[in-house]
C-alpha positions, 0 to 999 in steps of 0.5 A: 560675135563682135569683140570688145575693143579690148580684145585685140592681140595681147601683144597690141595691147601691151604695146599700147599700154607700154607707150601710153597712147591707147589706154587711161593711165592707170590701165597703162601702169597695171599691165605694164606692173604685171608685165613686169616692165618699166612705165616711167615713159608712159605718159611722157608724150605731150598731147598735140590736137591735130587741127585740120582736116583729114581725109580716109588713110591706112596710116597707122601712126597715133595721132591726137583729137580734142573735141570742144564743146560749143553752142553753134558751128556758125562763127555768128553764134559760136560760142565756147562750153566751159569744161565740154571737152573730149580727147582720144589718142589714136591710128590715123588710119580710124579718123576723119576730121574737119577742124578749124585753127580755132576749138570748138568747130570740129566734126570728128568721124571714126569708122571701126570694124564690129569684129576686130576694132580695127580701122575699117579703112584698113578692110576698105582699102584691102578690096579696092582692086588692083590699082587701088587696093593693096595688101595689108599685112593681118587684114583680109580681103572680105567681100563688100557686103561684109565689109558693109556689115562690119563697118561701124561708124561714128561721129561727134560735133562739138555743138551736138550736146548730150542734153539735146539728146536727152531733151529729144528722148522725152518727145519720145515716149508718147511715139511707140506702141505698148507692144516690144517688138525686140531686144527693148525695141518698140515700133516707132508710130508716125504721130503728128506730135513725134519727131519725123522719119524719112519718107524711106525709113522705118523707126524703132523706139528704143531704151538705151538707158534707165532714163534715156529713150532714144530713135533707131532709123534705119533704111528700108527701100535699099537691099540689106546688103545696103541698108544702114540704121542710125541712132545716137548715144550720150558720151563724156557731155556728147552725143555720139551719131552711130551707123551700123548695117540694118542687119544688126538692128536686132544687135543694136544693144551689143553695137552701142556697148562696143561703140562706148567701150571702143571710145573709152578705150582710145580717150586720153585723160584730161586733167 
């Protein structure tokens, strides 16, 4: 069974309260309050968005993100979304990033591990071999299928809006069968009006929210140890791409819940 975000070590939470990096403010000030331990430095740190680009890491040093909403990443159409902003406070060792000097071009990558919500480049490295890999302290040496199948990715553009997704899930309801497959799951029906699926995929049409349908594809000519599915989710005006082992796809509710609550629970407030 997955655990939240939250559920990680009480030791690493509190540390994280404690130095203000993880948690909102006001989650910060409680545990800190019922620790009974001084906050005054909490949110002492002044947020410094990192603009350039990173590649995969195990360093566990906080870093800080802010995605800004734009209308293109093409400089000939960009244009900034007044008020679409996004910040996470954060390892280094979850993030990829593309930025530009200039905000509004970023394309930020998050690799999350189901079980533990620890940076999956942490379980990655572990297995390189011995003339990559190394050993990590508290990360074991899984096998690559499980790797694979704990291994949830996410990403935000800062011109992939919220209202484009919703505007795609009204396409959507005239694209499944009256039959529910599973888990608020119905086919996805290969119409002529209907938003295309690869050639090598299957779809499913799913409810992610009282007035949101959404599209699972996933990968069907790969083995399962392989195969991978995508969706996406609405997130603080944005929309956050998901891909997660066809395995879950049963799962795909419980994926989206730890997906939003790991977000939440690295975004910095914004004033």
């Amino acid at each position: 069974m997955a655990l939240s975000p939250n559920r990680m070590s009480n030791f690493g939470i509190a540390t994280s309260a404690i130095c203000g990096r993880d948690l909102s403010v006001g989650l910060a000030f409680f545990i800190c309050s019922m620790l009974s331990i001084s906050c005054g430095t909490a949110t002492a740190d002044e947020f410094k968005a990192v603009r350039e680009r990173l590649a995969v890491s195990t360093d566990m040093t906080q870093i800080d993100i802010e995605v800004v909403g734009s209308t293109s990443q093409l400089p000939q159409f960009h244009r900034l979304i007044p008020g679409l902003v996004v910040r996470f406070r954060l390892a280094r060792a979850y993030v990829g990033l593309y930025a530009e000097h200039e905000p509004g071009f970023e394309i930020f990558n998050i690799g999350v591990d189901l079980e533990t919500a620890s940076p999956m480049s942490l379980f990655e490295t572990a297995i390189l071999g011995p003339r990559f890999g190394k050993d990590i302290p508290g990360i074991p040496k899984l096998l690559p299928e499980e790797v694979r199948r704990r291994n949830i990715r996410m990403s935000i553009h800062s011109d992939d809006r919220a209202e484009y997704l919703r505007k795609f899930g009204e396409k959507l309801a005239g694209c499944h069968g009256d039959v529910l497959v599973e888990n608020d799951m119905w086919v996805y029906e290969r119409r002529a009006d209907c938003p295309g699926l690869g050639s090598r995929t299957f779809g499913r049409v799913v409810q992610m929210d009282a007035t949101l349908l959404t599209k699972i594809e996933c990968e069907e000519w790969l083995p399962p140890s392989w195969a991978r599915c995508k969706t996406a989710f609405p997130f603080e005006g944005f929309t956050v791409r998901l891909n997660f082992d066809r395995d879950l796809l049963s799962r795909w509710r419980e994926v989206v819940s730890f997906s939003a609550a790991f977000l939440k629970s690295k975004q910095y407030p914004t004033q």
